[in-house]
C-alpha positions, 0 to 999 in steps of 0.5 A: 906584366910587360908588353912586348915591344912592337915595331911599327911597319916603317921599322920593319921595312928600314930593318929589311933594307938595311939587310938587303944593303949589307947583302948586297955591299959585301962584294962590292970592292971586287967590281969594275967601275962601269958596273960600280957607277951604273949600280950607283945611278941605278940605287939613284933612282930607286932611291928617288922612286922610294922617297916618292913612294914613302911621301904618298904613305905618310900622306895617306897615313896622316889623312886617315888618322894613321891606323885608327878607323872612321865609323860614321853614324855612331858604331853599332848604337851603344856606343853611339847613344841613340839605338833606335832613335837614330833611324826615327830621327832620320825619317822625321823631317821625310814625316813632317813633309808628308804632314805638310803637305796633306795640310796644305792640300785640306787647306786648299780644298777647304778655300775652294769649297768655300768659294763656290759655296760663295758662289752658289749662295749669290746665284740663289739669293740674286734676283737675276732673269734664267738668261744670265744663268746660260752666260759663259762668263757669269761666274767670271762676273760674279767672282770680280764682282765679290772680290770687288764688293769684299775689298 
């Protein structure tokens, strides 16, 4: 079966024009020539707006893709391929910060535990009088000095 014959909006719109001209010529002839000359500068002009006009549509119309639409994310999960796994992928790098995080802070937690562990074990097997316990900077001698004796 044959498919009518559609005209695009352009065609219509010159078909429109070209009536509206005939329309408007036909009594021409009969002005004067101030008016003929003043229609002519004023036909002029709109032609200058119209050209204008018609360059922004058909820039719009190019950068659009025409007529056509532009879906992002894949339309409606059929079409696209992913269905639900497109929103779990979308989450998967918020979960592996989180995860990452929490790791990095059970880490943190375990090398301080074992550093005062460390601590606690050189306090209680040093022979040491009860007045070095009292000094404010003790564990301060007792951190430099591991790491000293460690290096």
């Amino acid at each position: 079966m044959k498919q009518p014959y559609q005209q695009s909006p352009q065609a219509h719109q010159a078909l429109y024009a070209a009536r509206v001209t005939r329309r408007l010529s036909t009594g021409m002839d009969d002005l004067p020539y101030d008016i003929t000359e003043r229609l002519r500068a004023a036909r002029m002009q709109a032609l200058a707006k119209r050209k204008v006009v018609a360059v922004q549509t058909a820039a719009v119309a190019s950068a659009s893709g025409g007529a056509g639409t532009l879906v992002l994310g894949g339309g409606n999960g059929r079409r696209g391929g992913f269905g639900w796994w497109q929103p779990m992928a979308s989450a998967l790098p918020l979960i592996a910060l989180v995860v990452g995080l929490v790791a990095i802070n059970i880490i943190q937690d375990d090398d301080r535990t074992s550093e005062l562990a460390e601590v606690d074990a050189a306090l209680l097997t040093d022979d040491l009088p009860p007045d070095a316990y009292a000094d404010p900077g003790f564990v301060q001698f007792l951190k430099t000095s591991h790491s000293s004796e460690s290096r």
